[in-house]
N, C-alpha and C positions, 0 to 999 in steps of 0.2 A: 120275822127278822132273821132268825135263823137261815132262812133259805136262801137269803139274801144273801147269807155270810159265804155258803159252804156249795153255792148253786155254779155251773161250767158248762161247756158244750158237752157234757156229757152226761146232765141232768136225764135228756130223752131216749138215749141208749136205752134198748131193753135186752136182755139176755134168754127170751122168752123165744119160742120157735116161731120162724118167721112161716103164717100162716099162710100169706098169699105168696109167696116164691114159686117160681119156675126154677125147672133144671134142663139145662141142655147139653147133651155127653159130645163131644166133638167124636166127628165121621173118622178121624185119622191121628192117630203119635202127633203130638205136637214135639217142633222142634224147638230145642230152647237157642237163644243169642248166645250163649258162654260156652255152646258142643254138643251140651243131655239132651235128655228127651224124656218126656211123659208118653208115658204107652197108652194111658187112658187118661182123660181130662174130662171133668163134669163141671159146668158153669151154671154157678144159681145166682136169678135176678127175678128184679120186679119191672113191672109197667103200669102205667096209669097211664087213662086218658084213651083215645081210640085213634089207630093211625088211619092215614085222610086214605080215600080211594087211589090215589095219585102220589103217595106214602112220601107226601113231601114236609110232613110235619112232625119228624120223628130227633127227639133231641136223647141224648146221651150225658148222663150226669156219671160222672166218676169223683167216686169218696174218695177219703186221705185212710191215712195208713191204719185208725181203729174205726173205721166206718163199715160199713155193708153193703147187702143190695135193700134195705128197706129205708128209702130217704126220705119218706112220708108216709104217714098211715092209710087204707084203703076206706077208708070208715069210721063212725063214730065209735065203735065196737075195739078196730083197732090198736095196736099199740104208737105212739108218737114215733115218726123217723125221728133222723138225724139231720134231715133238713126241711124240719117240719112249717115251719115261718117259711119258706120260698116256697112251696111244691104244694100244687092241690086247687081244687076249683075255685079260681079267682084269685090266685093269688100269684106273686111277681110269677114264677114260668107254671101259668094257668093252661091247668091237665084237660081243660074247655076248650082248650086251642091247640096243646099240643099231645103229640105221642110220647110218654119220658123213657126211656129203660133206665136201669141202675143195677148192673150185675156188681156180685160181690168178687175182688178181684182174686187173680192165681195165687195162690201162695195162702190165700186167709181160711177161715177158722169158721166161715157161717154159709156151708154148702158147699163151693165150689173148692176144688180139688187143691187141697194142701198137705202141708206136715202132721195133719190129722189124718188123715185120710190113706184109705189101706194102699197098700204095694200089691198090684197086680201079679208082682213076679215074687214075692213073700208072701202073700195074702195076711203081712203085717201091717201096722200102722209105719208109714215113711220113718217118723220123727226124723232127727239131724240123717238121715239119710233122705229128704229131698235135697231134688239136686238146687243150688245158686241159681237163680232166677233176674230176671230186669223186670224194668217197665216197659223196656218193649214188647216180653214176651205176655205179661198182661194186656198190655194193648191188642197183640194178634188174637189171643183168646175171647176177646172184645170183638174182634173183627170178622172171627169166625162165627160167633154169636148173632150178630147182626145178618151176615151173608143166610142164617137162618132164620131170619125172621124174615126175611124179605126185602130188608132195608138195603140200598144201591148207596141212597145219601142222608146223610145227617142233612138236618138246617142245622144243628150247631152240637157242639160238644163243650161239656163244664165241668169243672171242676177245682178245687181249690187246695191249698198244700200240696201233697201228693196226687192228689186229684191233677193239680193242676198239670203234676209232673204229665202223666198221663196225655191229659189233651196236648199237652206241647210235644212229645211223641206220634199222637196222633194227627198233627200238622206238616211235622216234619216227616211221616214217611207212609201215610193216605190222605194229603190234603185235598187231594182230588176230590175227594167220599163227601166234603163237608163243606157249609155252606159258610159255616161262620163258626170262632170259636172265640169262647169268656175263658179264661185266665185269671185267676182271683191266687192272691195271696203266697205266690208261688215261685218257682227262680228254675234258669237255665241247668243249675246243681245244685246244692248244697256249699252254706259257706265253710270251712274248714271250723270254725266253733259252733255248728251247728251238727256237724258231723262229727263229732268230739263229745256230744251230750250222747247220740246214739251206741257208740263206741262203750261208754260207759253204761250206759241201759243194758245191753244187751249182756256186756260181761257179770251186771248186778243176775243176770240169768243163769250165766253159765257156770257163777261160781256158787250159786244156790246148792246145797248138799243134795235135794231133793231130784235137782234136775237130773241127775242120773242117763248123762252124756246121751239127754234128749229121748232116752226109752221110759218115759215117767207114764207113761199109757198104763193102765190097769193095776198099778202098784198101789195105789190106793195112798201115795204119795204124790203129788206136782209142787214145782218151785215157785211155789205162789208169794213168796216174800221177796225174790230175786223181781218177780212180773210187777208186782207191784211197789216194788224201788222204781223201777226202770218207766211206771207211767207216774210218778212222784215227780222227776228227774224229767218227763214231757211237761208237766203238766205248768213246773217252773217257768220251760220255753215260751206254751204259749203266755202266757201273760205277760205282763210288761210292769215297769219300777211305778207306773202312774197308777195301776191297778191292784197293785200289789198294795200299795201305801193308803188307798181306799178301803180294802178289802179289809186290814188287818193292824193298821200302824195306829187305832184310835184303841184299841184293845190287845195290844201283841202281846201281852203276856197270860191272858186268859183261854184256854183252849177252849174249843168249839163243844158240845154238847152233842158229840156224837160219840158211837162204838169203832176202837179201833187199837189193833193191838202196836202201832205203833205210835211213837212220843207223838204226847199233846200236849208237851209243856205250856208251848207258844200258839197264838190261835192260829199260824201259818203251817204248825207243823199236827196239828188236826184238821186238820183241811188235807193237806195232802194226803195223808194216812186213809183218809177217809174217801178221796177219788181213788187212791191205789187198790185199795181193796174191793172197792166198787170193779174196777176194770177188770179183777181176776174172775170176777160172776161170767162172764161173759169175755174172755178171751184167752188164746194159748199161748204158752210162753213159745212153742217152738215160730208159731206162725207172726209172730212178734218179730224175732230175728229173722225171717225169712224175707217179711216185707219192707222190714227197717233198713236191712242191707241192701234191696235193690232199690229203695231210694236214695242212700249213699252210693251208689254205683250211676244212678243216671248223673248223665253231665253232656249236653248238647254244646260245651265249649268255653274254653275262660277266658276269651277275645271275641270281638264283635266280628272278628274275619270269619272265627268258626262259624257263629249264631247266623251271620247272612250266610252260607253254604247253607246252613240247617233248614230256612227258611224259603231257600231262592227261589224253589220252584211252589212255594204257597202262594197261592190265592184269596184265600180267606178275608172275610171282613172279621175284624180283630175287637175283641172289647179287652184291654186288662185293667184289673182293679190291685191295688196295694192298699196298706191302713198304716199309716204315720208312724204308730208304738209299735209295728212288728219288727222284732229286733233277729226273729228266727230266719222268717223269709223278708227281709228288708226293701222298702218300696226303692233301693239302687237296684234290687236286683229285678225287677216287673219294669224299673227305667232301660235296663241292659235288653229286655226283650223288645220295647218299645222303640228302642235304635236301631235294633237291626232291623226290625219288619219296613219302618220308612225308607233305610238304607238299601230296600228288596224293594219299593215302591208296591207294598202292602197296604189298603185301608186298613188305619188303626186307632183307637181310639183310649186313653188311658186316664183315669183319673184316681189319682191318691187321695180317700179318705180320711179324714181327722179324725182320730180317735185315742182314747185311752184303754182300750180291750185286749193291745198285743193282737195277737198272730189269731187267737182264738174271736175275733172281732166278728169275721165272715158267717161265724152259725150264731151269734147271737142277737135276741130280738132287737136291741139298740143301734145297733150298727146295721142291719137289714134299712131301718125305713132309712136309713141314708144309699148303700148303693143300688138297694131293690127297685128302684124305679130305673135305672141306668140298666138294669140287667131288661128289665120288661120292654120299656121303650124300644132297646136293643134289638131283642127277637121280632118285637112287632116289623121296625125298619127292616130285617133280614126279610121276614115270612114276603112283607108286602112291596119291598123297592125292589131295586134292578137288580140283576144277577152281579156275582161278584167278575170285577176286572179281569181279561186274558191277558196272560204276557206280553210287556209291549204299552199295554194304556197306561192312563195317568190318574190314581184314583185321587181322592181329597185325603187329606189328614187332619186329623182333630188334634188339636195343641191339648198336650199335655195339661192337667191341670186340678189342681186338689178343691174339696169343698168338704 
């Protein structure tokens, strides 16, 4: 029962070193979208599955903002991804059939080149001395990745939250590369009260005594109560009033039965306590605000005039998914994508899920047997129908529609 009580998409997280990872140093300085520049860049990812002779089976999963490059285990041996219900032999994007990668993106904290990671030109750790970053400039490092593996085209690129941010970058400026992309749970930008929760996380960081204006490396002190407010303060977001009032409103005054230095008066406020501290096993606070702020920074447009620019010259067959309770990424805002891509005579295909899970719906088992068949189907239709529409045709569209 317990687990039931105190259990999240962050149950499968491990903090343990990711065994099967790759690393790949880019050939050249990457340039950043905001002016910098990384002198060195090292990208770590994983892959499952074998890419086909004719490397037309190679799909690209991109995590949200405390995710990695491990989105599935390699083994019975192995540790659980993060998106361990979708990913793996036989199952919705079946590693039997496809090529996956899943690099951990610029800015994080699990291999690839961040606010952890030393300064070439100090031979220090960066900390608040990495430069402001996007998701564009994770998507290029993405892109340079790929161009090294061999990969010319996706069949499809995925991802959800932040993730999703990501593919919808990756449509709007290599749509060419890709055959098809899924969309899950995700928005043109951030709403401005969405952006106001991170605003707040991130200051729970800076104003931590510990954080030591982001030089907390080898002090034998980090703002682990500052990091751990500030995934408190997420972890509100994802959920939703329907889940919330499950979770806790038949026992709200009893705390949970777990260790944690912060209040458990209330069994909502052991719980939280208790994902926060979980999250500091395994995350930094600098690369926290690194990547928090470039997903408060993406905004492909807050008019559908901009999103068709964004879009006009895609080709893509389109799947997006939304969940009814997400009140973070809101299924108006997966609707705002879905207008424009028709408005660019885009195949597109959208359906809003019922659910009571909030934002956090897309990585959990109950909400999977609902859009995981829409995501498989999907790919199947990609791998095996006609190529996608040149500019100029008339593709079909799929009427909007929830189940």
């Amino acid at each position: 029962m317990l687990d039931e009580l105190i259990d999240s998409s962050d149950d499968a997280r491990s903090a343990k070193p990711l065994r099967y990872a790759k690393s790949f140093d880019l050939p050249h300085p990457l340039r950043l979208e905001l002016g910098d520049e990384l002198p060195e860049v090292t990208v770590m990812y994983e892959t499952y599955g074998e890419l086909d002779a004719d490397k037309s089976n190679a799909v690209l999963i991109c995590h949200a903002l405390s995710g990695d490059s491990h989105v599935a285990s390699h083994n019975e041996q192995d540790d659980p991804g993060w998106w361990e219900i979708a990913v793996g032999p036989g199952k919705i994007i079946d590693t039997n059939k496809y090529f996956v990668i899943c690099p951990n993106v610029l800015g994080g904290c699990r291999g690839t080149t961040g606010p952890d990671s030393i300064n070439p030109k100090t031979r220090k750790r960066y900390g608040r001395d990495f430069p402001t970053i996007t998701i564009g400039d994770m998507v290029e490092a993405q892109r340079l990745l790929l161009d090294h593996l061999g990969v010319e085209k996706l069949l499809a690129v995925i991802g959800g939250s932040m993730g999703g941010h990501q593919v919808l970058k990756w449509a709007s400026t290599y749509g060419r590369r890709i055959e098809s992309v899924i969309a899950i749970a995700t928005s043109p930008r951030l709403t401005s009260q969405a952006l106001a929760f991170d605003v707040v996380g991130r200051n729970a960081i800076l104003r931590d005594p510990n954080y030591q204006g982001g030089r907390y490396y080898g002090t034998g002190r980090t703002p682990a109560v500052g990091l751990a407010i500030a995934r408190m303060i997420g972890h509100i977001t994802y959920l939703s009033p329907e889940a919330m009032q499950e979770k806790f409103d038949l026992d709200r005054l009893k705390p949970r039965d777990v260790q944690t230095e912060f209040e458990k008066r209330f069994s909502v406020g052991s719980y939280l306590g208790y994902q926060g501290e979980k999250f500091v096993e395994r995350f930094d606070a600098n690369s926290y605000i690194t990547i928090s702020t470039a997903m408060d920074l993406f905004d492909l447009g807050a008019d559908k005039a901009a999103l068709v620019k964004a879009f006009e010259t895609n080709r893509c067959r389109w799947l997006v998914i939304s969940f009814s309770s997400d009140w973070l990424f809101p299924p108006s805002q997966s609707q705002e994508i879905v207008d424009a891509l028709i408005a660019c005579n885009t195949p597109v295909s959208y359906c809003n899920i019922q659910s009571n899970c909030g934002h956090d719906a897309f990585l959990l088992q109950h909400d999977v047997n609902s859009y995981g068949p829409l995501i498989g189907g999907f790919l199947s239709n990609v791998r095996e129908g006609p190529k996608p529409c040149e500019p100029g045709d008339e593709p079909p569209h799929s009427d909007p529609r929830s189940i």
